[in-house]
N, CA and C atoms as an extended XYZ file, in Angstrom:
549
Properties=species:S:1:pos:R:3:atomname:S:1:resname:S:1:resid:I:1 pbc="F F F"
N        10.634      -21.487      -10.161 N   UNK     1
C        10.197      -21.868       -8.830 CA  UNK     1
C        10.520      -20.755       -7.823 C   UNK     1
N         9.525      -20.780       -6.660 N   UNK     2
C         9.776      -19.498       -6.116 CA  UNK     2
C        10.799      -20.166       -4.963 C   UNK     2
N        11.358      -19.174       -4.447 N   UNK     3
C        12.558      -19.768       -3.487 CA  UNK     3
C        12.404      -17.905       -2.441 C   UNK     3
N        11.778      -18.537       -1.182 N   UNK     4
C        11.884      -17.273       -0.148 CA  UNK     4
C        13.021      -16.903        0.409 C   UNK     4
N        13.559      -15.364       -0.221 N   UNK     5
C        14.697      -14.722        0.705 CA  UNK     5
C        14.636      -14.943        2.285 C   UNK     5
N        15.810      -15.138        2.666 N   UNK     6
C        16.561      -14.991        4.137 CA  UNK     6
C        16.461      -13.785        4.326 C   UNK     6
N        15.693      -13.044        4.981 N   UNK     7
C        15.896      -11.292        5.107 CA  UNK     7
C        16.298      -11.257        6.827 C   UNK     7
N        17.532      -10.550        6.795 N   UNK     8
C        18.218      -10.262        8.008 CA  UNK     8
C        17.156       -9.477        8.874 C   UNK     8
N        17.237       -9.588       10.007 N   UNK     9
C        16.232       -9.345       11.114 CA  UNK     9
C        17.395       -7.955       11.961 C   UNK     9
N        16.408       -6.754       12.120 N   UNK    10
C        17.151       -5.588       12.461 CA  UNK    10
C        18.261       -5.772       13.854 C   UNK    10
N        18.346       -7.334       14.568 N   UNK    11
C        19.159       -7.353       15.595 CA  UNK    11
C        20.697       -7.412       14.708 C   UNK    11
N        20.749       -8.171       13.366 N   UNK    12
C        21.844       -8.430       12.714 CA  UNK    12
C        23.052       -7.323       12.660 C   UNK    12
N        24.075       -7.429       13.192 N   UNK    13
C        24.759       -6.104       13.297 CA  UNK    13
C        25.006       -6.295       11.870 C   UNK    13
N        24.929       -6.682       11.117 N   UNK    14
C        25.582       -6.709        9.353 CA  UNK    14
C        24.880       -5.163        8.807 C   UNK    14
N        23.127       -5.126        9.611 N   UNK    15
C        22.590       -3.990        9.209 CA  UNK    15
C        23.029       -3.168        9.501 C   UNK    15
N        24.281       -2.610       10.080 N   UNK    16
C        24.657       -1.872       10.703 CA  UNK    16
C        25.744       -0.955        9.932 C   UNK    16
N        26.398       -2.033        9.476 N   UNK    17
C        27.562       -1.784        8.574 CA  UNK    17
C        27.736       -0.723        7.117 C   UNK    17
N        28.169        0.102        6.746 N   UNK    18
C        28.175        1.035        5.291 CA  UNK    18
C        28.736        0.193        4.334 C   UNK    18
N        27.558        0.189        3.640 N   UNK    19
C        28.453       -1.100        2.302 CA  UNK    19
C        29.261       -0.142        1.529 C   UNK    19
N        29.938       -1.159        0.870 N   UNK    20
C        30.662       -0.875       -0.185 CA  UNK    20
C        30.400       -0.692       -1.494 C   UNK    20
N        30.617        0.329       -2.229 N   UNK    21
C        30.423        0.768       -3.803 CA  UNK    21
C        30.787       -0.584       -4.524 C   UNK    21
N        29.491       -1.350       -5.278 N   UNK    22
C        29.746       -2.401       -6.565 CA  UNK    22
C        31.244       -1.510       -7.522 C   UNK    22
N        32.000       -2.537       -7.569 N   UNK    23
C        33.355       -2.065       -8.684 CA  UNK    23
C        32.411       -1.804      -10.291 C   UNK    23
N        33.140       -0.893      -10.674 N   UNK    24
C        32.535       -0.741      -12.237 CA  UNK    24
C        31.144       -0.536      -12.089 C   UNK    24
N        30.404       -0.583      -11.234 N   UNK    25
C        28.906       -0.474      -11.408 CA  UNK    25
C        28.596       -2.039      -11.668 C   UNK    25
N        29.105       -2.792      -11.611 N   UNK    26
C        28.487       -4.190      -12.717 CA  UNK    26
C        28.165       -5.353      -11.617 C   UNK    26
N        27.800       -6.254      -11.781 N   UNK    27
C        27.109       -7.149      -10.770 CA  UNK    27
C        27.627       -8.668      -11.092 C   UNK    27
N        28.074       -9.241      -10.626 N   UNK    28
C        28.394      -10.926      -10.503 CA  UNK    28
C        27.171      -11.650      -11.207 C   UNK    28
N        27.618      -12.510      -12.259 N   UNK    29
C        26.076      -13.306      -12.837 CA  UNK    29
C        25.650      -13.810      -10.879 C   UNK    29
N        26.063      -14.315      -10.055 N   UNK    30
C        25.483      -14.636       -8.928 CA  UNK    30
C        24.432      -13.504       -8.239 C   UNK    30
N        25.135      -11.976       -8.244 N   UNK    31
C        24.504      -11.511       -7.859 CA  UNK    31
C        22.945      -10.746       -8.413 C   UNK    31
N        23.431      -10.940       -9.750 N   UNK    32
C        22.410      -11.070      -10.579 CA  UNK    32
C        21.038      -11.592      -10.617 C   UNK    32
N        21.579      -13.110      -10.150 N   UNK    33
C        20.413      -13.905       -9.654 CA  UNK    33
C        19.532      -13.363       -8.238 C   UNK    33
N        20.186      -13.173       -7.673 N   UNK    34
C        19.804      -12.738       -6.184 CA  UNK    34
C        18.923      -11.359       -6.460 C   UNK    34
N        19.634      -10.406       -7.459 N   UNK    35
C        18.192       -9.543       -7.863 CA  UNK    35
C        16.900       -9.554       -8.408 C   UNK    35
N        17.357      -10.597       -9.278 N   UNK    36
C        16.335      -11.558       -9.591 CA  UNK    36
C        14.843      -11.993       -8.653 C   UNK    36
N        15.632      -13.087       -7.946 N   UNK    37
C        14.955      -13.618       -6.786 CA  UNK    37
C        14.062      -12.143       -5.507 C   UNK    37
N        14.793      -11.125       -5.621 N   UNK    38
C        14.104      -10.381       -4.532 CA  UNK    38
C        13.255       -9.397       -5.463 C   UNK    38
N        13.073       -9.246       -6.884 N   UNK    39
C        12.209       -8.748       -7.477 CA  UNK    39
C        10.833       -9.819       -7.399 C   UNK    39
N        11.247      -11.250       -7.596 N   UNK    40
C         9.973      -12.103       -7.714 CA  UNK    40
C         9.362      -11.909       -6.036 C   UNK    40
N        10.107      -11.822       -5.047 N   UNK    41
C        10.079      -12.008       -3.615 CA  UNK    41
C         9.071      -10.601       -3.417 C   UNK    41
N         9.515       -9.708       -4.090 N   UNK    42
C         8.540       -7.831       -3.379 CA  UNK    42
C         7.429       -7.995       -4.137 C   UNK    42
N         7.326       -8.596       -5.681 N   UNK    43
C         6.370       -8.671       -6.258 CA  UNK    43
C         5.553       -9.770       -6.183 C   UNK    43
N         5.775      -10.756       -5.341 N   UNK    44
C         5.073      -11.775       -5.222 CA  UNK    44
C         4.256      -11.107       -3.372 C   UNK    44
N         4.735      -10.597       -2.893 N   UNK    45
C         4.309       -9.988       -1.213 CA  UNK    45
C         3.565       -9.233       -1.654 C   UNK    45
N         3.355       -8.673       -2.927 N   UNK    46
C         2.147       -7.275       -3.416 CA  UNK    46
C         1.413       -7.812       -3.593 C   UNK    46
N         0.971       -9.361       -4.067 N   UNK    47
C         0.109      -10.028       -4.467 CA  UNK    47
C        -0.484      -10.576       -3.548 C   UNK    47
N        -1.499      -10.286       -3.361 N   UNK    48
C        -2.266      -10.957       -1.918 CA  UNK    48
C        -2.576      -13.029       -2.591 C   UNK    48
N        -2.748      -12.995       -3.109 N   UNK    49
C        -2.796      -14.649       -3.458 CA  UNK    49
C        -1.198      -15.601       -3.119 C   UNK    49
N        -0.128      -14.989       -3.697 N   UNK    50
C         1.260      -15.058       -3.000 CA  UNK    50
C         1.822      -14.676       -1.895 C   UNK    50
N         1.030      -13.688       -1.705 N   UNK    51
C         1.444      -13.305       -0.001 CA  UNK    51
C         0.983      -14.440        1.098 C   UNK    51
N        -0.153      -15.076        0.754 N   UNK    52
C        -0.480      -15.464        1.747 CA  UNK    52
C        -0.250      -17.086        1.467 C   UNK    52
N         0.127      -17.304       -0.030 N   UNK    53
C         0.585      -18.792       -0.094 CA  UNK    53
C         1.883      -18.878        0.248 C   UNK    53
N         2.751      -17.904        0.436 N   UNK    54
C         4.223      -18.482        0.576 CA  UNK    54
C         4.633      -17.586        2.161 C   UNK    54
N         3.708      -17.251        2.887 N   UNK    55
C         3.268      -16.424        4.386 CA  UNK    55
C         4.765      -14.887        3.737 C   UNK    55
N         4.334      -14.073        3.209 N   UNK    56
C         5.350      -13.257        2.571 CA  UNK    56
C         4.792      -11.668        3.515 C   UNK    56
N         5.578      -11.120        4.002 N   UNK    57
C         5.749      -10.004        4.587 CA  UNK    57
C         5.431       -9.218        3.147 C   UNK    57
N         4.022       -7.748        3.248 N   UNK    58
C         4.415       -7.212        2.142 CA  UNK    58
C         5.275       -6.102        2.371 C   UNK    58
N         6.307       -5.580        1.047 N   UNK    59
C         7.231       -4.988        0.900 CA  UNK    59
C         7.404       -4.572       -0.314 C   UNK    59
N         7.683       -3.351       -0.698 N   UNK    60
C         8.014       -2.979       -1.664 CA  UNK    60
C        10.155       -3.141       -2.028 C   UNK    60
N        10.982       -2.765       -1.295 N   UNK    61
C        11.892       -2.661       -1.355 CA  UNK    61
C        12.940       -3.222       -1.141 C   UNK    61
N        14.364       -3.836       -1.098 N   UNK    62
C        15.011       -4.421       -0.535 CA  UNK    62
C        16.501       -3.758       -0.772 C   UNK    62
N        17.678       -3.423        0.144 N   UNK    63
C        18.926       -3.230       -0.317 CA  UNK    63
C        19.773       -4.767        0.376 C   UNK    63
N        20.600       -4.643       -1.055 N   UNK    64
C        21.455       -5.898       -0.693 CA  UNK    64
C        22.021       -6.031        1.227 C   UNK    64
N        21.999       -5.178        1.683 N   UNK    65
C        22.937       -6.078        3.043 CA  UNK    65
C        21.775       -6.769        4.131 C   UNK    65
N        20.141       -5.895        3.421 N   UNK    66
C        19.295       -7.042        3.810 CA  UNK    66
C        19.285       -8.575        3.627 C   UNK    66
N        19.790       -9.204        2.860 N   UNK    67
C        20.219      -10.399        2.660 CA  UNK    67
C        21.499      -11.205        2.555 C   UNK    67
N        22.383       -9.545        3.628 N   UNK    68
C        23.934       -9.942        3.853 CA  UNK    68
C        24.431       -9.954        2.614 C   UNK    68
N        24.361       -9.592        2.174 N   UNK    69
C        25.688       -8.859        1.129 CA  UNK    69
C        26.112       -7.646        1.247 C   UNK    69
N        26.876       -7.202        2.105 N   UNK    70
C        27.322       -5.611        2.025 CA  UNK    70
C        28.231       -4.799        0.965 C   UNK    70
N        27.215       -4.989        0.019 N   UNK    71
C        27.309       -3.897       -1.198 CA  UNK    71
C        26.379       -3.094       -1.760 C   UNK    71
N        26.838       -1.937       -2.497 N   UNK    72
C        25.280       -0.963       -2.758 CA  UNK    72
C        24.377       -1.238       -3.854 C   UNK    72
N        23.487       -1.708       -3.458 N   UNK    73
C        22.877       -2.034       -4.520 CA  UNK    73
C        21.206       -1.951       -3.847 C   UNK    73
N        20.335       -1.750       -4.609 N   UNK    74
C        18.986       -1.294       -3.929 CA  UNK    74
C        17.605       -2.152       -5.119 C   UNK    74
N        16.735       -2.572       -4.932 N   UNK    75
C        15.692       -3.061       -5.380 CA  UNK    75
C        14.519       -2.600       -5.315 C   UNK    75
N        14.052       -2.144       -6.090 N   UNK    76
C        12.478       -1.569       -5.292 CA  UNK    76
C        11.131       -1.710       -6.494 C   UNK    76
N        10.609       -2.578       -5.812 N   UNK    77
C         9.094       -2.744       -6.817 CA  UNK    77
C         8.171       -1.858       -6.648 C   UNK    77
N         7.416       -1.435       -7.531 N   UNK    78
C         6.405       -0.165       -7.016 CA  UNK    78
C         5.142       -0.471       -7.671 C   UNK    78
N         4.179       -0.811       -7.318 N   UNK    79
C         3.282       -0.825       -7.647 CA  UNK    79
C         2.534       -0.119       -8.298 C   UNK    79
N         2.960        0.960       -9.413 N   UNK    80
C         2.123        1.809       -9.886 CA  UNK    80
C         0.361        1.797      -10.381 C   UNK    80
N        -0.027        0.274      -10.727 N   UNK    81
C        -1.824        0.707      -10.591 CA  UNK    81
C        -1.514       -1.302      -10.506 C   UNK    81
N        -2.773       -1.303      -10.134 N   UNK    82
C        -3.353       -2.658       -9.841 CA  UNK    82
C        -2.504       -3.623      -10.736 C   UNK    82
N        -1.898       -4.972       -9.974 N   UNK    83
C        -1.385       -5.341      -10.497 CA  UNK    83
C        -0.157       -5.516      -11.336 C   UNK    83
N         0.456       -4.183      -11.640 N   UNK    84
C         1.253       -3.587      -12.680 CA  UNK    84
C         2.779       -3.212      -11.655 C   UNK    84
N         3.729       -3.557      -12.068 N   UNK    85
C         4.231       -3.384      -11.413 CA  UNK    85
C         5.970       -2.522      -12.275 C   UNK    85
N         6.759       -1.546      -11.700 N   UNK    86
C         7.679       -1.057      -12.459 CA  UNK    86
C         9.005       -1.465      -10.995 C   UNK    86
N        10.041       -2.288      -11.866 N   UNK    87
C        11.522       -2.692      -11.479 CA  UNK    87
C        12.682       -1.682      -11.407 C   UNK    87
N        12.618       -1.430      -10.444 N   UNK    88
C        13.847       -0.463      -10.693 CA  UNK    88
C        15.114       -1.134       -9.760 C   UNK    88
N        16.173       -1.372      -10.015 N   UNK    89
C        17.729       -1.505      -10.032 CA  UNK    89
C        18.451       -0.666       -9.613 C   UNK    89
N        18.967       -0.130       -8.856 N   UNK    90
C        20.091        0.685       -8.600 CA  UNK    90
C        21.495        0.291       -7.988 C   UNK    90
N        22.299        0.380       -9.002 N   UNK    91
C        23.723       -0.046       -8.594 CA  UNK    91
C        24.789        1.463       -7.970 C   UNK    91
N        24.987        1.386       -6.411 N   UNK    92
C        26.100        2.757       -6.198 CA  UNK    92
C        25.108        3.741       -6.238 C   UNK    92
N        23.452        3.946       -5.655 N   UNK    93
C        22.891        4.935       -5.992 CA  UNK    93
C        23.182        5.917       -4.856 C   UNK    93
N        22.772        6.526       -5.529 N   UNK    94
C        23.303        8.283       -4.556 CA  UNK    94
C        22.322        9.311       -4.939 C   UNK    94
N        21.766       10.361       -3.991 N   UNK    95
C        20.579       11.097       -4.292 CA  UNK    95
C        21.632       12.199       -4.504 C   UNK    95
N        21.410       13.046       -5.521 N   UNK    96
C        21.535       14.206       -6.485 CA  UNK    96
C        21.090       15.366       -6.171 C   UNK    96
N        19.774       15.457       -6.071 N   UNK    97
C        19.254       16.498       -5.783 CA  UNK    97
C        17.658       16.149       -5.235 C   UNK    97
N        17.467       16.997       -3.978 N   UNK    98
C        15.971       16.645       -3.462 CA  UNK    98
C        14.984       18.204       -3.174 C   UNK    98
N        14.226       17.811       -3.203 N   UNK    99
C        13.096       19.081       -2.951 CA  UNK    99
C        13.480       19.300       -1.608 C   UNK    99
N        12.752       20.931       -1.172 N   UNK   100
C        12.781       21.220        0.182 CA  UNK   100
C        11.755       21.296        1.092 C   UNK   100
N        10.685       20.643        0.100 N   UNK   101
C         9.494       19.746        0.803 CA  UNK   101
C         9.710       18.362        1.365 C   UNK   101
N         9.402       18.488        2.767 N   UNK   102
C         9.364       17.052        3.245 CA  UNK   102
C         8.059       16.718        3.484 C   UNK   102
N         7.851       15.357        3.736 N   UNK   103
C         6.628       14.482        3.681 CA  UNK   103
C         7.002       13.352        4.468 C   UNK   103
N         5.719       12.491        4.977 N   UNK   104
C         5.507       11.424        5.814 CA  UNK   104
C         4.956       10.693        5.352 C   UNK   104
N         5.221        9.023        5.292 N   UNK   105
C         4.375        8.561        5.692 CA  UNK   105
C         3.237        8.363        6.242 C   UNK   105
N         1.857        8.897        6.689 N   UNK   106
C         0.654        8.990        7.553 CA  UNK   106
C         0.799        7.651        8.376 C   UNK   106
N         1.067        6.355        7.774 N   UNK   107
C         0.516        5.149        8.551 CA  UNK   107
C         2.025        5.192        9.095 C   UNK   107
N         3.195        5.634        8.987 N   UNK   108
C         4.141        5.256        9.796 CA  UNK   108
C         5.319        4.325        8.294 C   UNK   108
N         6.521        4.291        8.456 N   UNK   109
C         7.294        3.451        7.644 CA  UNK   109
C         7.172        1.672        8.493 C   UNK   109
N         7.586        0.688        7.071 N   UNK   110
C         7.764       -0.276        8.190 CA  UNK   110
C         9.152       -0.765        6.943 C   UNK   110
N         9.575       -2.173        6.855 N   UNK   111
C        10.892       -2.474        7.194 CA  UNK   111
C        10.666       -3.880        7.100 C   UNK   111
N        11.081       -4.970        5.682 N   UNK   112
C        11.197       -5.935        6.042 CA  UNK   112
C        11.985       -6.530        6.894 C   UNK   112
N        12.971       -6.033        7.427 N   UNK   113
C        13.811       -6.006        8.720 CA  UNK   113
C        13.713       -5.882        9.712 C   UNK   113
N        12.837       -5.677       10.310 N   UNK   114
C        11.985       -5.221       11.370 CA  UNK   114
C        10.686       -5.732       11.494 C   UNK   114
N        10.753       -6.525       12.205 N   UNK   115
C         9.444       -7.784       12.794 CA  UNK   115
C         8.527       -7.397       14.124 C   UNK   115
N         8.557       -5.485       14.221 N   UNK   116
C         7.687       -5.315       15.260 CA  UNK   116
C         7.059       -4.016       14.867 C   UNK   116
N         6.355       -3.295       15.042 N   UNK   117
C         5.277       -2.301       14.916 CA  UNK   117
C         6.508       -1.096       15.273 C   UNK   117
N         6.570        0.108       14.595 N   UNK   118
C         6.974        1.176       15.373 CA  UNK   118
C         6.154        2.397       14.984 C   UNK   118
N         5.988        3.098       16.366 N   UNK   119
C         5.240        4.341       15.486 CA  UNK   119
C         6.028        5.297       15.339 C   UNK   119
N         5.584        6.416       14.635 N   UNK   120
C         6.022        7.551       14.456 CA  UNK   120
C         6.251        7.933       13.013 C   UNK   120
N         6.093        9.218       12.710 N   UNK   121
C         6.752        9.947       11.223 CA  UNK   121
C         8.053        9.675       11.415 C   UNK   121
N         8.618        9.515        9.977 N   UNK   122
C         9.558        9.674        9.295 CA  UNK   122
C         9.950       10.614        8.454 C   UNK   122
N        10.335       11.864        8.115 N   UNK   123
C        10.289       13.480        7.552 CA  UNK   123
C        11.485       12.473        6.464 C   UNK   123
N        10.856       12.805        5.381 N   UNK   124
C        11.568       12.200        3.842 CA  UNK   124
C        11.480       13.424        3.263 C   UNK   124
N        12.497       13.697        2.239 N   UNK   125
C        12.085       14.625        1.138 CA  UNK   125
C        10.830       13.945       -0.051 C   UNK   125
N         9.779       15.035       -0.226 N   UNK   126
C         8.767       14.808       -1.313 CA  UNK   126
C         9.560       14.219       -2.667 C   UNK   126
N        10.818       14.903       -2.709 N   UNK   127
C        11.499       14.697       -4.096 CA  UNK   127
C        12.530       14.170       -4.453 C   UNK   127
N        13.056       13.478       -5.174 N   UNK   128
C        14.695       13.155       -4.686 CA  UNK   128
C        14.967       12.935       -6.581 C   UNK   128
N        15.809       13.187       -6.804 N   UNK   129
C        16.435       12.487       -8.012 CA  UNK   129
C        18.061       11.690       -7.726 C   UNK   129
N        17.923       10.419       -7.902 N   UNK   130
C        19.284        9.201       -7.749 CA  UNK   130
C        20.143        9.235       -8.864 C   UNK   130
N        21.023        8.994       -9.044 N   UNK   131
C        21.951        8.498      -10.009 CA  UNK   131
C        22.859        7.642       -9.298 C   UNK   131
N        22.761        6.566      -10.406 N   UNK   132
C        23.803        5.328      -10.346 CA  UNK   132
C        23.849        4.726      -11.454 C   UNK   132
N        24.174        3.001      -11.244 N   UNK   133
C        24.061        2.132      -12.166 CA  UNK   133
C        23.058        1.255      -12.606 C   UNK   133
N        22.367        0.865      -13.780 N   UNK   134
C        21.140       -0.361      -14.139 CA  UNK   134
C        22.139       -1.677      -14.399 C   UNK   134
N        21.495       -2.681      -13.888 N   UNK   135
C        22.061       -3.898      -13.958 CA  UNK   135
C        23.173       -4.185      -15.170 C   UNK   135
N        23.299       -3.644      -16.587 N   UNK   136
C        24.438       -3.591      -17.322 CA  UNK   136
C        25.375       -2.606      -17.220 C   UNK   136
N        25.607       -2.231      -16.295 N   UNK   137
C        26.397       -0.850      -15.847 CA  UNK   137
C        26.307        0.142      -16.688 C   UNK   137
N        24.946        0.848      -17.373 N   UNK   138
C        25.106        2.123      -17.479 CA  UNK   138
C        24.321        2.587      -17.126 C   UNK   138
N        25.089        4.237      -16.731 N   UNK   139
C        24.515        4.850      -15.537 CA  UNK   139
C        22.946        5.712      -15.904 C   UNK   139
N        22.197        5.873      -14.594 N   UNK   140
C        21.004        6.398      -15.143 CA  UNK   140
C        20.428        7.172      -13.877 C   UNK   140
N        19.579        7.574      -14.581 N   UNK   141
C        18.722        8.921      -13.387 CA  UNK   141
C        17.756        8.983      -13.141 C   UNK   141
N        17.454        8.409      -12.109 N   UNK   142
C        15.788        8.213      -11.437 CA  UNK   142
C        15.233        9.671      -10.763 C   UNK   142
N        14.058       10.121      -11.455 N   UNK   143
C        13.416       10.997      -10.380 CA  UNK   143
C        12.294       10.370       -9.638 C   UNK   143
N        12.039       10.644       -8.543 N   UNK   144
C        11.050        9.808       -8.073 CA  UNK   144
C        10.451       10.967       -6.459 C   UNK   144
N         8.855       10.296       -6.835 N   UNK   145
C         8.139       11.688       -5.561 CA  UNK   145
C         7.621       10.905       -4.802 C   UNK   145
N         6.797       11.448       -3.931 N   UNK   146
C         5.758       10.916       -3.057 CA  UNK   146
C         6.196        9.466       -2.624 C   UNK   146
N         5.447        8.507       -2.792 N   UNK   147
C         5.904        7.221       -1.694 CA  UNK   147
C         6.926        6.266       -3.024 C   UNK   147
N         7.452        6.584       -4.011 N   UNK   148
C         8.408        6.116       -4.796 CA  UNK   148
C         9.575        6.809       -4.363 C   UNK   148
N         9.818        8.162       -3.363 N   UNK   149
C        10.965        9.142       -3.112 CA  UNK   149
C        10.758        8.398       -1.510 C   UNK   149
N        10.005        8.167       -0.948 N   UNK   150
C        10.214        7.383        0.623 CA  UNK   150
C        10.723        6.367        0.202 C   UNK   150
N        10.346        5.417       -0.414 N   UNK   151
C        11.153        4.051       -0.751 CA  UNK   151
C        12.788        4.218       -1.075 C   UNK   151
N        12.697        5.246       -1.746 N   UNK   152
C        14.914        5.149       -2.445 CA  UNK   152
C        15.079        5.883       -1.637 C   UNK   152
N        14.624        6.788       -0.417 N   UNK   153
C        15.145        6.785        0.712 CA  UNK   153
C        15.149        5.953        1.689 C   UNK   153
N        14.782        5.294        2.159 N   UNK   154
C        14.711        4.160        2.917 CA  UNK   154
C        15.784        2.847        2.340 C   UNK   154
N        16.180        2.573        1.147 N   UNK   155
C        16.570        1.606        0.910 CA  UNK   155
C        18.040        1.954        0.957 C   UNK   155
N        18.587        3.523        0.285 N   UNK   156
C        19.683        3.539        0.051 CA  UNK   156
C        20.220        4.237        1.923 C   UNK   156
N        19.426        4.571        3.082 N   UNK   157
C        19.824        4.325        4.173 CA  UNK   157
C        20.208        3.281        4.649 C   UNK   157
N        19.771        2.004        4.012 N   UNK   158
C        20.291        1.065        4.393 CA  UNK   158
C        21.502        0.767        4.191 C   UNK   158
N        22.127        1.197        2.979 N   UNK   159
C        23.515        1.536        2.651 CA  UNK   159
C        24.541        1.606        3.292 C   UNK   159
N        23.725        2.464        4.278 N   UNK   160
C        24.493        3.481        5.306 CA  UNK   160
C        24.781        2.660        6.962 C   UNK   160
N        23.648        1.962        7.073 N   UNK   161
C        23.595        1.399        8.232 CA  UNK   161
C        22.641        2.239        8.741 C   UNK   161
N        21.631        2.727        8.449 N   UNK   162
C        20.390        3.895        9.188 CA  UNK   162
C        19.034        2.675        8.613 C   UNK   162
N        18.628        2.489       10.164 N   UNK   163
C        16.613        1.889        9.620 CA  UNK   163
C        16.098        2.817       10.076 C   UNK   163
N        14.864        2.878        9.457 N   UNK   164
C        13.757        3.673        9.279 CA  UNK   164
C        13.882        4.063       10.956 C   UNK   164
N        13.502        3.397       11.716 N   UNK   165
C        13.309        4.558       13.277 CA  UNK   165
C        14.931        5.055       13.826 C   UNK   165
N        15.939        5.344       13.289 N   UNK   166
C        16.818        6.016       13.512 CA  UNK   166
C        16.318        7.548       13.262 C   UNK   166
N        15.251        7.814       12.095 N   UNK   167
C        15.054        9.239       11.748 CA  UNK   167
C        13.891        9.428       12.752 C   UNK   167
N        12.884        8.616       12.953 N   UNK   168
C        12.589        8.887       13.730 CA  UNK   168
C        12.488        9.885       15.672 C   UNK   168
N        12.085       11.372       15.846 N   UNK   169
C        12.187       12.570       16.755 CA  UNK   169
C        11.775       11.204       17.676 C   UNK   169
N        12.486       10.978       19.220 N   UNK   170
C        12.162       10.219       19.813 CA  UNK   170
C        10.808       10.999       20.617 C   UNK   170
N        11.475       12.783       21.130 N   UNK   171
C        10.866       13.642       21.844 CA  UNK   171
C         9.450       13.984       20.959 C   UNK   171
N         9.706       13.873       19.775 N   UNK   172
C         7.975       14.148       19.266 CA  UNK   172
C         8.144       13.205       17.516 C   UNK   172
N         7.304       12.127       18.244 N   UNK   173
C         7.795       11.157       16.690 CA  UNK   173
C         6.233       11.180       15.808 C   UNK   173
N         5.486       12.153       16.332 N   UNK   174
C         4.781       12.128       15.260 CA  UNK   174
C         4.533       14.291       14.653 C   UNK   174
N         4.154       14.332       13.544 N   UNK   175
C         4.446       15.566       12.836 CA  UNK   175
C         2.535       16.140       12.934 C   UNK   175
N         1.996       17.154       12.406 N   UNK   176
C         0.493       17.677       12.099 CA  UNK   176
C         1.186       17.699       10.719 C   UNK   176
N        -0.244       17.736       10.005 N   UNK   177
C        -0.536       18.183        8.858 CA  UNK   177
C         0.275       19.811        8.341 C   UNK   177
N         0.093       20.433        9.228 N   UNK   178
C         0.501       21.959        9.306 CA  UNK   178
C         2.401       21.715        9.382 C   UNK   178
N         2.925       20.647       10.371 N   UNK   179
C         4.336       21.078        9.846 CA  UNK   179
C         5.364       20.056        9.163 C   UNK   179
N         4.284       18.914        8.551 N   UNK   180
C         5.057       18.562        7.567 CA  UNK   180
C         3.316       17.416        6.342 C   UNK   180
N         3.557       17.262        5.104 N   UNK   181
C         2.767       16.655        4.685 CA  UNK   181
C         2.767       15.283        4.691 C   UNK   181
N         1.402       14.883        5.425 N   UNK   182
C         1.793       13.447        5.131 CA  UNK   182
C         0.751       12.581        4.226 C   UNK   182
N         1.453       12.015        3.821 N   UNK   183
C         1.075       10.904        2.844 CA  UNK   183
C         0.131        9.621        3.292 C   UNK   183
């Protein structure tokens, strides 16, 4: 049965807060569930037939202190072709190494946390490779580009206490083609 996440709304100072490193990498059977639930929750918002039966914000991503738990842990569904969808888990993730190409968004980032329109680029690295933990605590290494490298940036800022329009240039929040690529 589907059961809709509580997703904290960007006034919540909780978003604010730097979580804390999961012990051992390993996850509470409780919290377990709760990853659970926000994988059916991103992948049910991709689905336009579920999106609009259960009124679902779409979203690809979620980090735990979006749903008040301040610990590191990150979720992110990706839609790789119609329908199809790849789960990725990250327990304690941390970016490794990134390209020195940055890239944008074109339409702008948005933020299930954030219930209002913002404009502007967001300058992400094109590239990032993560390391952390998969839900049985062993550790693993995500490379990830283009709008799969905006997403595990965006989620593991949340980590941090940074939303998407913190990176946001207030003095010039949008980029040309010529000085950064956007997506």
């Amino acid at each position: 049965m589907f059961q809709k996440l509580n997703i904290l709304d960007e006034k919540d100072k909780r978003l604010r807060k730097v979580s804390v490193p999961v012990e051992n990498g390993k996850l509470t059977k409780e919290e377990q569930k709760i990853v659970k639930q926000i994988i059916q929750h991103l992948t049910y918002s991709q689905i336009e037939e579920y999106e609009k039966k259960y009124q679902l914000r779409p979203g690809c991503g979620l980090a735990f202190p979006q749903v008040g738990i301040n610990k590191r842990v990150i979720v992110i569904v990706d839609e790789y072709d119609e329908g199809k969808f790849d789960n990725y888990v990250v327990i304690n993730p941390v970016i490794v190494s990134n390209s020195k190409e940055l890239i944008a968004a074109d339409a702008g980032e948005g933020c299930l946390s954030v219930n209002r329109e913002i404009e502007g680029h967001v300058p992400r690295y094109a590239r990032v490779t993560v390391e952390g933990y998969d839900e049985d605590g062993n550790k693993i290494r995500i490379r990830a580009r283009e709008d799969l490298a905006i997403a595990f940036q965006h989620e593991i800022d949340h980590l941090d206490g940074v939303l998407f329009f913190d990176r946001i240039n207030p003095k010039k929040p949008f980029f040309t083609e010529r000085e950064i690529r956007l997506i």
